[in-house]
C-alpha positions in Angstrom: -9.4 17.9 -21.2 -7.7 17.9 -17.8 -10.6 15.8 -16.5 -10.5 13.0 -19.2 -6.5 12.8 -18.4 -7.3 12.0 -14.8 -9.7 10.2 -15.7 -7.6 8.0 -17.7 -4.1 7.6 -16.2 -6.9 6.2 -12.8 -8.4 3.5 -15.1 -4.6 2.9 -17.0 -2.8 2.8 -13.9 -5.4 0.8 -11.7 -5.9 3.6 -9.5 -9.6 3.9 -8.0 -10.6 7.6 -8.1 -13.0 7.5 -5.0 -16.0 10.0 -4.5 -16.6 11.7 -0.9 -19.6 9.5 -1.3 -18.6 6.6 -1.1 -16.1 7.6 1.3 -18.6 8.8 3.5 -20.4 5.5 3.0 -17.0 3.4 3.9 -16.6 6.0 7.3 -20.5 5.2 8.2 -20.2 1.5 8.2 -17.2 1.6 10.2 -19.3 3.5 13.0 -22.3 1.7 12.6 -19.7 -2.0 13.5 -18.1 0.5 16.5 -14.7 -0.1 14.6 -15.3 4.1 14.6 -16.4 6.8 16.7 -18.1 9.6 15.3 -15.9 12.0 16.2 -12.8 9.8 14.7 -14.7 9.2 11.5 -14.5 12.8 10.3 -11.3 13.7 10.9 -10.6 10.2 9.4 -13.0 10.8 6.4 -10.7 14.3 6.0 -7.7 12.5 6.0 -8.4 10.3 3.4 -9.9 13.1 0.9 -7.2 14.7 1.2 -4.5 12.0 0.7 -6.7 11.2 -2.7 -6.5 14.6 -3.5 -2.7 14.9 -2.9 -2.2 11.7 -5.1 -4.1 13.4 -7.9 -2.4 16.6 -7.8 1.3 14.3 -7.8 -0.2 12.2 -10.8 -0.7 15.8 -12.8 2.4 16.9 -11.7 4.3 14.4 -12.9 2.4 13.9 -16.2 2.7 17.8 -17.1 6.7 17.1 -16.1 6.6 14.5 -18.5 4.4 16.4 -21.3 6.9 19.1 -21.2 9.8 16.7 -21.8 7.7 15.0 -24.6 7.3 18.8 -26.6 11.2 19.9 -26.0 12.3 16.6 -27.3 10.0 17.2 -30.4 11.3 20.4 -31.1 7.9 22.0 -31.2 7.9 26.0 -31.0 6.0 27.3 -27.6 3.0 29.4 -27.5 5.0 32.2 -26.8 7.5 31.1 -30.1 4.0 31.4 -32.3 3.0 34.7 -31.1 6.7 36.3 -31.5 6.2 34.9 -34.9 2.5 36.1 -35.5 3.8 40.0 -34.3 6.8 39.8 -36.9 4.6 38.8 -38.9 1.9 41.6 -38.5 4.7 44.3 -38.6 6.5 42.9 -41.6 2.9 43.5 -43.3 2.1 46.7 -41.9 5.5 47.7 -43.3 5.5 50.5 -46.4 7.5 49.4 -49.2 11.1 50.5 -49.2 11.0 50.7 -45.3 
């Protein structure tokens, strides 16, 4: 489930979710012109890995904030509401009569 969110706030909101592959295959090209040296092109190829992964974890961040708002304003009970409510439940049954 988590994946096919990524998946498509990237395609909604335009953003390209970029493999190390083709990464790699950016940071190889770039050598191969001279526009890179080898030892620049992994610390480069680094770099941008982790700024795409940083971006991702911001995006989940913020659409988890915005999930959370989303249930409150609904007025949903929580997971922890339910299984208060399941226990009661459970003893109320479990009770003898008269109790």
């Amino acid at each position: 489930m988590q994946d096919i969110v990524k998946k498509g706030l990237s395609l909604g909101l335009g953003l390209a979710v970029v493999s190390k592959e083709q990464i790699e295959k950016v940071v190889d090209e770039l050598v191969k012109k001279g526009e890179l040296s080898a030892g620049e092109s992994k610390e480069w190829m680094n770099e941008l890995i982790q700024k795409g992964e940083d971006q991702q974890d911001e995006i989940y961040t913020k659409i988890k904030e915005q999930v959370q708002k989303i249930l409150a304003e609904l007025n949903l009970p929580s997971k922890a509401d339910m299984e208060r409510l399941e226990n009661r439940i459970a003893q109320l049954e479990n009770q003898k009569p008269g109790e």
